[in-house]
N, C-alpha and C positions, 0 to 999 in steps of 0.2 A: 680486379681481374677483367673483367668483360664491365665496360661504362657504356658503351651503347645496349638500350632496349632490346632493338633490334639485332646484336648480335647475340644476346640472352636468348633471343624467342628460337633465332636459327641454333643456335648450340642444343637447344632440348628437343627441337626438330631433327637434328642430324642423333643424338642419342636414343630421341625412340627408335626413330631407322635402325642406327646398328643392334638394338636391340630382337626387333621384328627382325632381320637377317639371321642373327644370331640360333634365333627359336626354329627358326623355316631350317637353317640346315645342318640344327639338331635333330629333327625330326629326320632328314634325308640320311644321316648317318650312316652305316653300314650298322644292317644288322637290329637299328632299331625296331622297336613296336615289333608286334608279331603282326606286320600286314605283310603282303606279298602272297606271292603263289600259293594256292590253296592254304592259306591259312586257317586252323582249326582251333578258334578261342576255347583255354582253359586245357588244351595236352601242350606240353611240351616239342618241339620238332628238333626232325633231321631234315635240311634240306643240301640235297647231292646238286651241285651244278658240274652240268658236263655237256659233254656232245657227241651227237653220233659217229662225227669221223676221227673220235681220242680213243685209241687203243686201250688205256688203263681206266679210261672214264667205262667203256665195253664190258670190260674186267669187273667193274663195281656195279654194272645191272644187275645180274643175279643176286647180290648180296641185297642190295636195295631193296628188291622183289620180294625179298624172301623178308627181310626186315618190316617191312610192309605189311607183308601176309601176319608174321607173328606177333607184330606188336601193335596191331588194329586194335585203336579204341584205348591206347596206351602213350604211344606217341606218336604224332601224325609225321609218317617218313612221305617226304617230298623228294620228284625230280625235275631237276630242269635241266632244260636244253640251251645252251648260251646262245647258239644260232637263230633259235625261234624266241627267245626272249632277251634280247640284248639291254632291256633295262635291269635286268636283274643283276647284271656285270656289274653294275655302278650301285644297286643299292647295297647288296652285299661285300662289295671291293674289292672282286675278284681278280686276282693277280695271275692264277695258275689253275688250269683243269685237270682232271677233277678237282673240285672243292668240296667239302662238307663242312656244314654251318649248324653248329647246337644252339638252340635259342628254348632258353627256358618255358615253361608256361607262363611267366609273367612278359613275356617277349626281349628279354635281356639276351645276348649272344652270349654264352659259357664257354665254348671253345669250338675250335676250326681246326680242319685239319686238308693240308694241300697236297693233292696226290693221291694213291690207291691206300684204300686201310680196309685190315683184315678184319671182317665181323665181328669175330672178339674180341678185339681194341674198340670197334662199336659199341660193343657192352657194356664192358667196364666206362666207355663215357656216362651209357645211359646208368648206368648204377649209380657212379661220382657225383655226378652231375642233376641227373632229376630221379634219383632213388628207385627206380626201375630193375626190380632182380632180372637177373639174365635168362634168357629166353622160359616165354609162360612156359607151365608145366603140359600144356599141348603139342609143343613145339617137338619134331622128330627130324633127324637130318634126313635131308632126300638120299636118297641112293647113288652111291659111290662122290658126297660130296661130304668133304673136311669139316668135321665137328668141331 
């Protein structure tokens, strides 16, 4: 196959290489690791990517909020702003805003969803997905808002 020395030593030199590339932009993957934006080792996350000037990303504040408030110390709900964080576009592989990103507690992505979703379609992920019953027994709807 390969008779010179020297093209033996460069052939296992060019395979660590694609190797070493290989690892570095597994790690970058979308969705990998649970690093990024507030990241909270050992809960599960939501994190919403959006922006101030998206009408349905507006629309999924409250819900966020509110998901936030209830399920503190459950699983850590994240928001970002694509304008003020424009690396997150590329770690997660943001195509469309809003985005929502489920990433396990072991930091594995379980499922995405692009565009507005109604809290209780959040639920049932958080059930499916990381075994989470549907809003703690604290949890009360605000006033004149959709249970």
């Amino acid at each position: 196959m390969l008779k010179s020395p020297w093209l033996r030593v460069a052939a296992v030199i060019l395979a660590a290489l694609l190797a070493a590339c290989l690892v570095l932009l597994k790690d970058r993957a979308p969705g990998a690791g649970a690093t990024g934006p507030g990241s909270d080792s050992g809960l599960p996350r939501l994190v919403e990517l959006g922006s101030q000037t998206c009408t349905p990303c507006q629309m999924m504040k409250p819900i966020i909020e509110g998901l936030r408030r209830d399920y503190a110390g459950v699983v850590s709900v994240e928001s970002v702003d694509v304008n003020r964080d424009p690396a997150a576009v590329q770690q997660f592989g943001i195509r469309a805003i809003p985005t929502q990103v489920f990433i396990d507690a072991a930091g594995r992505e379980v499922a995405r969803n692009e565009g507005y979703i109604a809290r209780e379609d959040i639920e049932e992920i958080f059930l499916t997905y990381f075994g989470v019953t549907r809003r703690p027994a604290a949890w009360t709807a605000p006033a004149g808002a959709r249970a």
